[in-house]
N, C-alpha and C positions, 0 to 999 in steps of 0.2 A: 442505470445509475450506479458508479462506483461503491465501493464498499466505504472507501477513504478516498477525499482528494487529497491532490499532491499539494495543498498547504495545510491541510491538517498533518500530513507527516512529513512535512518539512519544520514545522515547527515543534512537533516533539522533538525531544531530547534522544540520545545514542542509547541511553538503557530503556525508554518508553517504546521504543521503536524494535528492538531485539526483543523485546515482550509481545507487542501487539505482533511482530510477525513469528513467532512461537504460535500464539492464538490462530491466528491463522493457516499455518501449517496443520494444525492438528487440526482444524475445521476441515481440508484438504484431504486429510489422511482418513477421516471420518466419510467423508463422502465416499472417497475413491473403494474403501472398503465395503461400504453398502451396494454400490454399483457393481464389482467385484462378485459380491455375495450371493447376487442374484435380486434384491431390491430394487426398488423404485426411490428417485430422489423428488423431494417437493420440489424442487426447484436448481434444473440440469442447467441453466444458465448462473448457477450459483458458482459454479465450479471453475470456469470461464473467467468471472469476477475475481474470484478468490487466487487466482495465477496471474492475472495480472495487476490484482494490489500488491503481493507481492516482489512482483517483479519492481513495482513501481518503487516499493520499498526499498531495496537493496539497491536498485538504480540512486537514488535519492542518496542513501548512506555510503558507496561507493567515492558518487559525488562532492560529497562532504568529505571523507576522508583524505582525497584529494585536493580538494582546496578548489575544486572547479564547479559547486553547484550553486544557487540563487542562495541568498539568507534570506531576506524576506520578500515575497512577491507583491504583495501590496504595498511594501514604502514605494518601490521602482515605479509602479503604478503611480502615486501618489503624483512623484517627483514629476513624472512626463506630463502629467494634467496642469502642474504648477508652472509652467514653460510655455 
């Protein structure tokens, strides 16, 4: 299960979204260090997650910044069921 789908972070905002992926870097950075350290993580599929919300993130804001990503997933949705 994702950390975030990609319509919860399609619909934050540019500065919501530079935040939650801070949080998660440093979630990242936290792990990688304990592993690193000689530790045990709870959970080595956490890590995995956390590189590709990211990714998913920056994908998404790239997107946006360019003018080529979805605005809302669910109106298009909507529309084609309406049809």
């Amino acid at each position: 299960m994702p950390i975030m789908r990609l319509e919860e972070i399609r619909n934050m905002s540019s500065e919501e979204r530079t935040k939650k992926l801070g949080e998660l870097r440093t979630e990242l950075l936290r792990l990688r260090t304990m592993v690193r350290a000689g530790g045990t993580v709870e959970n080595p599929a956490r890590m995995k997650e956390l590189r590709k919300t990211i990714a998913r993130a920056l994908t998404i804001e790239s997107e946006q910044e360019l003018g080529l990503g979805k605005t809302k997933t669910k109106e298009k949705k909507k529309e084609k069921k309406k049809k």
